[in-house]
Each structure stands twice: as structure tokens, then as C-alpha cells.
N, C-alpha and C positions, 0 to 999 in steps of 0.2 A: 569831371574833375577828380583828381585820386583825393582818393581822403585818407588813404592808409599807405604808406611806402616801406618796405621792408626790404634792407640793405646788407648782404653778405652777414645775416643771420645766422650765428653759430651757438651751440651750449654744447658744454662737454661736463661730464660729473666723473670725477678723479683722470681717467688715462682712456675713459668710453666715450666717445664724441656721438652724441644723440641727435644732434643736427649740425650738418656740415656748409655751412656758408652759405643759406637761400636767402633768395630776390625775389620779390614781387609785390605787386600794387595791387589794391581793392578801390576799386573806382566807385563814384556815390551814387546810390541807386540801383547798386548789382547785389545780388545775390550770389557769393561765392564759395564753391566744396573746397576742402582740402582731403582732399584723396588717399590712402595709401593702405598698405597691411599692418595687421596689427606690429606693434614694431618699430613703424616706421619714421618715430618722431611728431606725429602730427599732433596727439596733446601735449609734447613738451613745446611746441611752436605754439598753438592755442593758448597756454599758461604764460609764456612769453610776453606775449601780445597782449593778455589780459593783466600785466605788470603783477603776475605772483611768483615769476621765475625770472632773475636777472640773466640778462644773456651773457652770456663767455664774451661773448666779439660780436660788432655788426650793429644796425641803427636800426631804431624802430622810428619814423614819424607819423603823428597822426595831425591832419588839418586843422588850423585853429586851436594845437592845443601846444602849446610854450613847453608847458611845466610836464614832468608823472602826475601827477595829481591832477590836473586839470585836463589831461587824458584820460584817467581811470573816470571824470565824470563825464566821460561823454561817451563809455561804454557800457553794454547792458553783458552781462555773462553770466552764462548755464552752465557749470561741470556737467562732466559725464554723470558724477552718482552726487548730487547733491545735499549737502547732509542741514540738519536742522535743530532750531528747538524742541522736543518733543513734548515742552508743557506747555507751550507758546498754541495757542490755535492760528490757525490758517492767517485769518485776518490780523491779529495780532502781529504775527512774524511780517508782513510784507507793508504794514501799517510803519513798523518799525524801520525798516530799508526805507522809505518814504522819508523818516523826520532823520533819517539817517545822509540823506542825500541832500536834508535842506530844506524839507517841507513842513509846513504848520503842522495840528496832530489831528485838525480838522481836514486839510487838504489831504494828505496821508492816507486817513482813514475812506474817504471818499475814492482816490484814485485806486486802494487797494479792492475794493469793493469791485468796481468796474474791471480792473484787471482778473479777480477770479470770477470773476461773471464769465470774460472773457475767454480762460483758458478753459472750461467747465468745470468748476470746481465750486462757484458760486453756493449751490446748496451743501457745503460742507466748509462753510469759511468760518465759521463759529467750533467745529469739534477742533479737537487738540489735534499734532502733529503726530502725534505719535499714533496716532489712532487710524493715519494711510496708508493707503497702500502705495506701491511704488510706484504707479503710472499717476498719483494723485502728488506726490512726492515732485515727480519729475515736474506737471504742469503748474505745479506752486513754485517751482524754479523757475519757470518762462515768465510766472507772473514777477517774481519780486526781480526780474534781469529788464522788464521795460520799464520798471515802475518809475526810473529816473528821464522817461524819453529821451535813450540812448540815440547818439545818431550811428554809431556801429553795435552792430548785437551778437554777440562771439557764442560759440555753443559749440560745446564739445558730444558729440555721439545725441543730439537731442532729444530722437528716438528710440534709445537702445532698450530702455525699462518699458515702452509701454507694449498693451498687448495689442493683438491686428484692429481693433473698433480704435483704439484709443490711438494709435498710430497713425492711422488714417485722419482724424478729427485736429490730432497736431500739425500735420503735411499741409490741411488744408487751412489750419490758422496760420503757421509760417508763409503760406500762398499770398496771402492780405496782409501778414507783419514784412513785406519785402517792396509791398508799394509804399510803406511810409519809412521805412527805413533800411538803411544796409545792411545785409549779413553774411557773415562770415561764419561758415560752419565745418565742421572735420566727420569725415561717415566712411565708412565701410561697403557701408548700401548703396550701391552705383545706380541703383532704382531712384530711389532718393532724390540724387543726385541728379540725374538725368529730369526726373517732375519735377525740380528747382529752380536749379540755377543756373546763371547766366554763364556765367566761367568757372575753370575748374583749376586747380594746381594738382598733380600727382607727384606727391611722396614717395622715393623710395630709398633704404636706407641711409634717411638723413639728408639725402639731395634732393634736389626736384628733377623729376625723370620728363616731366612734361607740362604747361602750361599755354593756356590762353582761352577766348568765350568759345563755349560749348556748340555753337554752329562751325564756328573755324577747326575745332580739335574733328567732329565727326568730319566735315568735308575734306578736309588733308589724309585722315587715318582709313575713313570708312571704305570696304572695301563691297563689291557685291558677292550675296550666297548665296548658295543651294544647298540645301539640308534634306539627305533622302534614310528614311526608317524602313528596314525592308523586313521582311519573314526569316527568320530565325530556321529556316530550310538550309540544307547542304547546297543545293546549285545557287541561292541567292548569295551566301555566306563566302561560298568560295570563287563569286563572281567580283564583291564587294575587296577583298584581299588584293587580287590581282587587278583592279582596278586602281583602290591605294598604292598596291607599289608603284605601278606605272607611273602615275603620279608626281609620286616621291621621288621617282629617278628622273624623273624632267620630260617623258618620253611623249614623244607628239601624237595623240590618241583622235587626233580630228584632220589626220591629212594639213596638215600645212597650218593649220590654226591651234596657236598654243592657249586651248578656251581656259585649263585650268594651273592655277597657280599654284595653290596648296591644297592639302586634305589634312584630316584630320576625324581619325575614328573616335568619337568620344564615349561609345560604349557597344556593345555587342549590337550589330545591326545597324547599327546608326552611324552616319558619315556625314563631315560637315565641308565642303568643298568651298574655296576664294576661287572665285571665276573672271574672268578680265570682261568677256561678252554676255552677259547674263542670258536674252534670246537664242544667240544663239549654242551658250554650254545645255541648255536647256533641251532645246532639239534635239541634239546629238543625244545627251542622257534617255530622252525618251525612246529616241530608233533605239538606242543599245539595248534599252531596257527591256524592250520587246520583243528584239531580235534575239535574246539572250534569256527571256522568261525569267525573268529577275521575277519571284514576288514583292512588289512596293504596297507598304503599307501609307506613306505619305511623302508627298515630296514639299516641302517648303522653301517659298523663293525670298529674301530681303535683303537686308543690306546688316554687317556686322554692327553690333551697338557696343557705347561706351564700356560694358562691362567684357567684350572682346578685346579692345585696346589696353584698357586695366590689364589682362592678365596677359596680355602681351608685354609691356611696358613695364610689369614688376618683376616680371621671369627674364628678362634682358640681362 
């Protein structure tokens, strides 16, 4: 069932049009990226949808809720840098989002409790706010954004402040906060994105460059590769050249089988090849290689990932 529909979505601030006319559904039970570069519009769309930025043009509906207001209560939302009371301690602030949303000061105080337990913060729900740090900061965001049991949970960059332990310990709480509820998130980190969620939108200036679930976008886009790192030698280096241009000019390098599609040097030694036959681009490369004493330091075989289609898809 969609529970979120968004309808030639536009905002423009004086004569800059920051997002230009998006479409798209968030269906219940998905976990959803919004994709793009920085730049791209995708927290003035997340602020949109969170009713803190009125749009230019275009409709926002969310399921079961009539009114703005009876929308904003059935979303849960994270900013990117979220700011606080700094005399307030932990519990206190997310106690107060709690009778703030409609709850007793006894019910409040309990679901607040359970919530920093939750995001690990638990042993620090009594020191003042001012007194965390910013990955403590961000996970007392996550807590007072479920504290109303959102059925949408909107979060802008949700991991950008924490460090690698504490990023990891969020990915895997978002992992379990997406079997009880929806979410709709905006990231940079196509990592992220890719150990999430279900479907994706790509952002790019202001449009949507690309959407649909994250199985359908790799099976349409994904292509097969071979990735070979070779010795920084003059005969490998000036084998790997002349193998690129070929390439690049389209030239049939397998007798009658066009194995490869594109190349792409991405740094001294290293070459990243789109192949049609993966088997047999493979063979070939190895006779060549041999017959040609290429030094190979590694060859690696797989298939392109989202974060190839991203930078394909934003440089278009």
C-alpha cells in the first residue's frame, strides 16, 4: 500500500529552483534512499516532506492523514545536524517530545528511557546535553524521532556525525527500526544505501535521474566486470594503453567477438573493463596476458554496484 505519494514536487527560493517537479511513492514497509550529490535538492525534499519547508508547486499525500498536522503526527524525523537544549539532559529532552506528542509525563518518561536504552545512550540519559558528543547528539535525534511511534521515519544524512563503531551500531539499529516501520532516508553513502534499503530515488539537479526497488535498478543497470591491477613496468604499462585505446575506438580485439564494451583507467595500472561475456572476456585477457607478459598483480571479476550506476547517472 503507498503510504506516501509525492506529486510534481517543486520549491524554488527567489529565481533558484532547488527541486524541479518530483514524483514518487514510498510504499509501507519499505525502506527508502534518496540518493544524489551534495547539491542535489535532497534535504530541501526531506524538509518538504517533514512539513518545515512549504513547497513552490506539487502535492504531498500521506495515508490516513487528512490534515498537515495530523501528518506531522505520524512522522518521526532526524536532521542532518540536530540541534538541542544544552541544559535539558538526555532524558529530560526526549521525555518532553513525548508529552509533547500527547503523552502522560509518566508514559513519556518510561518510553524515553526505552528509546535511549535503545539507541545506546542509555548510560548517559541523566548528563546534560551539552555535555555530548556528536555521535551522542545524533543517536538522541533517532531517539526523540520514534518516541511518537512514527508510521513514516524521515532522516536526513542519519549517519553523517557518527564515527566507524558508532555508524556501524546505527546501520544495524535502522536494520530492526525498518521491520516495524517505514523509512525514508537521504545519504550520500551508496554503502549505506545498498545494506538498507528496499528502493532507491536518484537525485540529480533537482530531478529524479532514476528510481525504483533496489533489485530492479541493479538488474536493468548492472553490467559484468573485470578489474585487472598490473606492475607499474614499462612493457605492462604500455600494453595496458594500447589495449584502452582499442577499446575506446570500438576495435574487435577477439576476432569476431565484441567481448568488451568500455574501459576505463581509474588510476595508474589499474583498468576497469564492462564486458558483454564475462567467461569468455576472461580467456581472452588471460591468453593476451601471457602471450604479451603483462605483469598482473590481480585480476578481479564481478558485476558493477550501485555506486557505478550513481556516478554514472549524476555525470549524465
Amino acid at each position: 500500500m503507498e503510504l506516501l505519494q509525492v506529486k510534481e514536487l517543486s520549491k524554488s527560493f527567489g529565481s533558484a529552483r532547488a527541486v524541479k517537479g518530483i514524483s514518487f511513492d514510498v510504499h509501507e514497509g519499505r525502506c527508502v534512499a534518496l540518493l544524489g550529490p551534495n547539491g542535489a535538492g535532497k534535504t530541501t525534499t526531506i524538509r518538504m516532506l517533514a512539513g518545515l519547508l512549504k513547497q513552490t508547486a506539487g502535492q504531498i499525500h500521506f495515508h490516513g492523514a487528512d490534515t498537515e498536522l495530523e501528518r506531522k503526527s505520524l512522522l518521526g524525523y532526524l536532521p542532518q545536524s540536530p540541534t538541542f537544549y544544552g541544559w535539558m539532559t538526555g532524558l529530560e529532552y526526549v521525555s518532553y517530545i513525548g508529552k509533547l506528542s500527547g503523552m502522560g509525563a509518566s508514559e513519556a518518561k518510561k518510553r524515553a528511557l526505552a528509546l535511549m536504552e535503545r539507541v545506546g545512550i542509555g548510560d548517559v540519559a541523566k548528563r546534560r546535553i551539552r555535555g555530548y558528543s556528536g555521535g551522542m547528539k545524533q543517536r538522541l535525534g533517532l531517539a526523540q524521532a520514534l518516541v511518537n511511534r512514527p508510521k513514516l521515519l524521515i532522516m536526513d544524512e542519519p549517519v553523517s556525525a557518527l564515527d566507524p563503531i558508532g555508524r556501524r551500531e546505527v546501520l544495524k539499529l535502522l536494520e530492526e527500526l525498518k521491520r516495524e516501520t517505514t523509512v525514508l532516508f537521504s545519504t550520500h553513502v551508496l554503502h549505506d544505501a545498498e545494506e538498507l534499503c528496499d528502493d532507491v530515488v536518484i537525485i540529480r539537479s533537482g530531478e529524479i535521474a532514476l528510481q525504483g526497488s533496489l533489485n530492479d535498478v541493479r538488474n536493468r543497470h548492472r553490467h559484468s566486470v573485470i578489474e585487472l591491477r598490473l606492475e607499474e613496468d614499462e612493457r605492462s604499462l604500455s600494453w595496458l594503453s594500447d589495449f584502452a585505446g582499442k577499446v575506446s575506438a570500438g576495435s574487435d580485439l577477439a576476432n569476431g567477438h565484441a567481448l568488451f564494451k568500455q574501459v576505463e583507467v581509474t588510476r595508474r595500472g589499474v583498468v576497469k573493463v564492462i564486458v558483454d561475456d564475462i567467461n569468455s572476456a576472461r580467456e581472452w585477457l588471460l591468453h593476451e596476458l601471457a602471450e604479451e607478459r603483462v605483469k598482473v598483480n590481480r585480476m578481479e571479476i564481478g558485476h558493477s554496484s550501485l555506486e557505478d550506476l550513481f556516478m554514472k547517472v549524476v555525470a549524465e
